[in-house]
C-alpha positions as CSV (number, residue, x, y, z in Angstrom):
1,X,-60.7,34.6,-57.2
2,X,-62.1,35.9,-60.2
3,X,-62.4,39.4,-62.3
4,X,-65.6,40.5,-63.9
5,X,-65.1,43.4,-66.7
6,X,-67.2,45.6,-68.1
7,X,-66.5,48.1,-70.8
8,X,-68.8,50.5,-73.0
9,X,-68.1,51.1,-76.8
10,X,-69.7,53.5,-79.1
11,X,-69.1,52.7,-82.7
12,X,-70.4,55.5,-85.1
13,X,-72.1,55.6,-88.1
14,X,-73.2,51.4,-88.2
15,X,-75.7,49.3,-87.0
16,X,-76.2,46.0,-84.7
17,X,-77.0,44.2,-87.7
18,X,-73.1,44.8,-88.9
19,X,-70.9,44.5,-85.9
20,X,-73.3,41.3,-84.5
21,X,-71.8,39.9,-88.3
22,X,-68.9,41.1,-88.2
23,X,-68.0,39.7,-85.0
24,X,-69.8,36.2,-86.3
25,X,-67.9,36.0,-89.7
26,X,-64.8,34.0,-89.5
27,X,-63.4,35.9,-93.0
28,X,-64.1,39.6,-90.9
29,X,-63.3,38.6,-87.7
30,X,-60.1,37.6,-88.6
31,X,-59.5,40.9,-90.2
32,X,-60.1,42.6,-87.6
33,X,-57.4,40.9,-85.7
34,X,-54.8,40.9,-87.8
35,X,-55.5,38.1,-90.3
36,X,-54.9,35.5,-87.7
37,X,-56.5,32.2,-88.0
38,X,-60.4,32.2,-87.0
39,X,-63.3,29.2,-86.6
40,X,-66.6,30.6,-86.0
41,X,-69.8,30.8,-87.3
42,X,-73.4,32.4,-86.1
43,X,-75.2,29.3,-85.2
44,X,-75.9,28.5,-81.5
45,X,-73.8,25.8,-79.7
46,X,-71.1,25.7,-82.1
47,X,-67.2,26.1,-80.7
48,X,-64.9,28.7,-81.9
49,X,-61.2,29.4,-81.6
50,X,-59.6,32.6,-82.6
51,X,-56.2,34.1,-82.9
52,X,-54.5,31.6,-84.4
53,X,-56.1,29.3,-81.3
54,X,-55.0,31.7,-79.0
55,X,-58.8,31.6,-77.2
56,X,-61.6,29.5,-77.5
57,X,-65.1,28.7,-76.7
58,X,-68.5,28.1,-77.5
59,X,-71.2,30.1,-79.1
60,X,-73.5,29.7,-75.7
61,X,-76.9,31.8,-77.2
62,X,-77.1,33.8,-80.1
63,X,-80.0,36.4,-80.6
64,X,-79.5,37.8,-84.5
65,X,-78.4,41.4,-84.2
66,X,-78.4,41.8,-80.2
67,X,-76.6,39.8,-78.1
68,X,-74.1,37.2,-78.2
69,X,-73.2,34.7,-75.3
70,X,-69.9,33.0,-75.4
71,X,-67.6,30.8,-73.3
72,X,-63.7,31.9,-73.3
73,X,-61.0,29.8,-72.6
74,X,-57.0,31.4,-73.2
75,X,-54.4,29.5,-73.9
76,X,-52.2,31.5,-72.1
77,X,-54.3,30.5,-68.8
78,X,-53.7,28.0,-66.4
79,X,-55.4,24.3,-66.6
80,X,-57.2,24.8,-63.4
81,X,-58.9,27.5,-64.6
82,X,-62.3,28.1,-64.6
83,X,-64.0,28.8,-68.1
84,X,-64.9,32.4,-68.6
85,X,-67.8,33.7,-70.2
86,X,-68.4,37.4,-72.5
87,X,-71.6,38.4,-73.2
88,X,-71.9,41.3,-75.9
89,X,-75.1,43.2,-76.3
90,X,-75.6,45.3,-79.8
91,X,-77.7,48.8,-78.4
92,X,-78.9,50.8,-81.6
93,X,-78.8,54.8,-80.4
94,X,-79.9,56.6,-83.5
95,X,-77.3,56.4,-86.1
96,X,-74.6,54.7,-83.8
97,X,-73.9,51.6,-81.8
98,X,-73.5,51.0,-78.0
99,X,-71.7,47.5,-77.4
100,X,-71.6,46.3,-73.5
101,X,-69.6,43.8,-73.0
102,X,-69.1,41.7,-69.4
103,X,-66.5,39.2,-69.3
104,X,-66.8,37.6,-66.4
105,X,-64.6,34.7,-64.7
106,X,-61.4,36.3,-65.4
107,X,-58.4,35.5,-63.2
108,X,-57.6,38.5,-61.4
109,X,-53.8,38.1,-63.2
110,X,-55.1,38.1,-66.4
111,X,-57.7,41.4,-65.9
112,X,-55.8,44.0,-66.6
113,X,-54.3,42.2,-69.8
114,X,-57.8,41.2,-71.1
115,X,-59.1,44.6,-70.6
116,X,-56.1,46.0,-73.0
117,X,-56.4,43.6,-75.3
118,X,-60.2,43.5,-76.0
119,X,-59.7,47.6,-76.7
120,X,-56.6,47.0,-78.7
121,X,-57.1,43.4,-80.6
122,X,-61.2,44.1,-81.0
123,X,-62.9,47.5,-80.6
124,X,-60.2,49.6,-82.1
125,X,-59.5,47.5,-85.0
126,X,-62.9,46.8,-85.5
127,X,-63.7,50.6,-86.0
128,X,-61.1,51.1,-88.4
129,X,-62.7,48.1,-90.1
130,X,-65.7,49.6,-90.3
131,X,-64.8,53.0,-91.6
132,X,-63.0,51.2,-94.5
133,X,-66.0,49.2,-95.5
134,X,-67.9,52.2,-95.9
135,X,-65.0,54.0,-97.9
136,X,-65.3,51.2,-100.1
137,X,-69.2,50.6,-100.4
138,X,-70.7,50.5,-103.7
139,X,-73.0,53.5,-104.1
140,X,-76.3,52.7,-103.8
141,X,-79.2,53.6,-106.9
């Protein structure tokens, strides 16, 4: 059997426009977890690994600012596993952002561990990320 997960994050005071690039940057992304070793890029059908290899996948369909599509594969899973898949979709509510993500295909051992470490290695990470950029942003004239 397989586990399908589905989590809601708010992220404050951004836009689609910079978590979608975020998340699509190997230089950022890699940040965000850490400084481990990422491969990826924003163009459609491409593969990417991330954590120093640790997952991997393929950039399945890409819609600039809204949605990303992606095949997952763990290393820490079994060879007769099945290929999962994430799907992230940006929402824009006023001044913040509403990610919903669905991974689905996950073996039912690996839920609860993918659950954690999607709020603790992404999401959490990524909105301390954030909240330094803007510390750090030129002023604008």
């Amino acid at each position: 059997m397989s586990y399908t997960l589905t989590q809601k994050v708010l992220f404050e005071n951004t836009t689609t426009e910079i978590l979608y690039s975020i998340y699509l940057d190997p230089e950022h992304h890699s940040a965000i977890i850490g400084g481990k070793r990422v491969e990826i890029s924003n163009v459609e059908g491409t593969d990417y690994n991330a954590n120093d290899g640790g997952h991997s996948g393929r950039n399945l369909q890409l819609i600039q600012d809204k949605l990303i599509v992606q095949s997952y594969l763990s290393s820490d899973w079994g060879k007769d596993e099945i290929v999962s898949t994430i799907i992230l979709y940006f929402e824009q509510k006023g001044d913040d952002v509403l990610l919903h993500v669905t991974h689905a295909n996950i073996p039912d051992d690996q839920a609860n561990l993918i659950d954690a470490r999607w709020k603790e290695l992404y999401w959490t990470p990524m909105k301390a990320y954030i909240a330094t950029m803007k510390q750090n942003a030129e002023p604008k004239l």
